[in-house]
C-alpha positions, 0 to 999 in steps of 0.5 A, a space after each residue: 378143903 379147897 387148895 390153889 393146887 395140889 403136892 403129892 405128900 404121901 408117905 411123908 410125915 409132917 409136925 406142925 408146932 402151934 397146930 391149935 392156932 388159925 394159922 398152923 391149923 389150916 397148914 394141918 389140914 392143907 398138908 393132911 389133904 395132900 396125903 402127908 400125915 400130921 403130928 399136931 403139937 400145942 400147949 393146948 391140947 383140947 384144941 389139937 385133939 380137936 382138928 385131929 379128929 377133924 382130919 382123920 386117922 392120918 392125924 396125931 394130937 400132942 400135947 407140948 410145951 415148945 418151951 420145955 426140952 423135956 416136953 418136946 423130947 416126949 413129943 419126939 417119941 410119941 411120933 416115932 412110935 406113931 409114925 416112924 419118921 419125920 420129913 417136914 418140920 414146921 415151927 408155927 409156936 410163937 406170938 407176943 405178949 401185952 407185957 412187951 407191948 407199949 401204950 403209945 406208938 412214939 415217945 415224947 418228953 412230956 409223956 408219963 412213962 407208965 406204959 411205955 418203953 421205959 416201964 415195959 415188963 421184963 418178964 414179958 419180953 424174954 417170954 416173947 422171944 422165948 415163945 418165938 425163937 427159944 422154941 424154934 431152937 429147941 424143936 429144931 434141936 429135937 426133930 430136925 436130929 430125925 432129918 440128918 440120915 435121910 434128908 428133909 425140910 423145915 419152914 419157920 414162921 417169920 413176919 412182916 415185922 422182921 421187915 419193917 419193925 411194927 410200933 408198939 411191938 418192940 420185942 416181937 418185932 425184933 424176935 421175928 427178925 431173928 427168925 428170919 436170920 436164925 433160918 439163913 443160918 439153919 438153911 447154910 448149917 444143915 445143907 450137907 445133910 439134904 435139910 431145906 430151911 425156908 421161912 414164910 413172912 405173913 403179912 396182915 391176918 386176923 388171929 385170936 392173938 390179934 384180934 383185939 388190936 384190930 377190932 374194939 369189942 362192938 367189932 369195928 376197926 380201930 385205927 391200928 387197922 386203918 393204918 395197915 389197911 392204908 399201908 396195904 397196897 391190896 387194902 384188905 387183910 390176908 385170908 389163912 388160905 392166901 398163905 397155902 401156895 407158899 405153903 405147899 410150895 416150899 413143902 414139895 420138894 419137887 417144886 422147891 427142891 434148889 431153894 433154901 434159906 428164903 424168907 417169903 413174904 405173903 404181905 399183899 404187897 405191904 413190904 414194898 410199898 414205900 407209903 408214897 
């Protein structure tokens, strides 16, 4: 694969969570090209097991629910019989749900409240900040303990809307804000034991979780589209590869060894953009 440069991760040993998705899987295949081997863990394992055999011997799929304690135990070990260690931890498990997602955008008096805020599911909001945060703090638990002797680094996937809450989106929106705090927190917590803790805020992409918020079915933009177009001082989506020089960046320790507890945006300038 083509990279914007290249970090020597030889001899290092990456787990990726989420490895199945868009995101998480170019990440894989990124590091993998840098010589670090690769520990894919998703719920969906037809999906790893696929990009493993793309990537190589270097690759090892997992099947593993991020939210199961046991599950990630069980990931644990099958990645320190494989490989021995773990330097790189990155916690790509996360996304919304449409039970936490409301109809309309603001609420007047003289809307019904079927599909708003007053009639959203329960259940759907703890599984969103379950699968995004909950996730992050049980994997963290599990592999980051394989980091206190020898030193080593953890990314979290944060989010434009840790910036700016997205409508719509109430508890995604708030879950990523605690991403980006719960990094700040990692990054002070484990910084006498030589762990890193960073986190990458992508803007606007196209994902298979998204999709159908961005597109209707003939395949033409919908209005949410324009919206973040319009607010998108680049006026285009983030490609998957726009992300990889963050990406390696914070993974080298030689570029980024002195930053910790940073949260980057990859926006095409969508944070600082006021709308004027």
């Amino acid at each position: 694969m083509k990279l914007p440069f290249t970090i020597d991760l030889h001899g290092k040993v990456a787990v990726i969570t989420g490895a199945g998705g868009v995101l998480m899987s170019e990440f894989s295949r990124a590091l993998a090209a840098c010589g670090a081997k690769v520990a894919l863990l998703d719920i969906n394992y037809e999906a790893v097991k696929a990009l493993a055999a793309e990537i190589g011997e270097n690759a090892l799929p997992l099947e593993c629910d991020c939210l199961d304690k046991e599950s990630i135990l069980s990931a644990d070990k099958a990645v320190m019989d494989a490989f021995g260690k773990v330097d790189l931890l990155i916690n790509g498990a996360g996304g919304n749900h449409p039970s936490a997602t409301c109809q309309n955008e603001t609420m007047t008096p003289d809307m019904p409240l079927d599909g708003s805020f007053f009639d959203l599911d329960e259940a759907g909001l703890r599984f969103v900040f379950d699968l995004n945060i909950t996730s992050a703090f049980l994997v963290t638990q599990v592999f980051g303990k394989r980091m206190l002797k020898g030193g080593g680094n953890i990314i979290n996937i944060s989010s434009m809307n840790a910036y700016h809450p997205l409508t719509k989106i109430p508890a995604y929106s708030a879950a990523k804000a605690g991403i980006s705090n719960f990094t700040e927190w990692l990054a002070v917590h484990f910084a006498p034991s030589h762990i890193r803790v960073n986190a990458i805020a992508p803007g606007f992409f196209v994902t298979h979780q998204n999709r159908a918020l961005l597109f209707d079915t003939d395949g033409n933009p919908t209005s949410r589209t324009h919206k973040i177009l319009t607010a998108t001082p680049q006026k285009r989506f983030g490609d998957v590869r726009d992300l990889l020089g963050a990406l390696l960046f914070l993974a080298s320790d030689e570029a980024s060894g002195f930053v910790t507890g940073t949260v980057i945006p990859v926006d095409g300038g969508f944070n600082a953009y006021s709308g004027v």
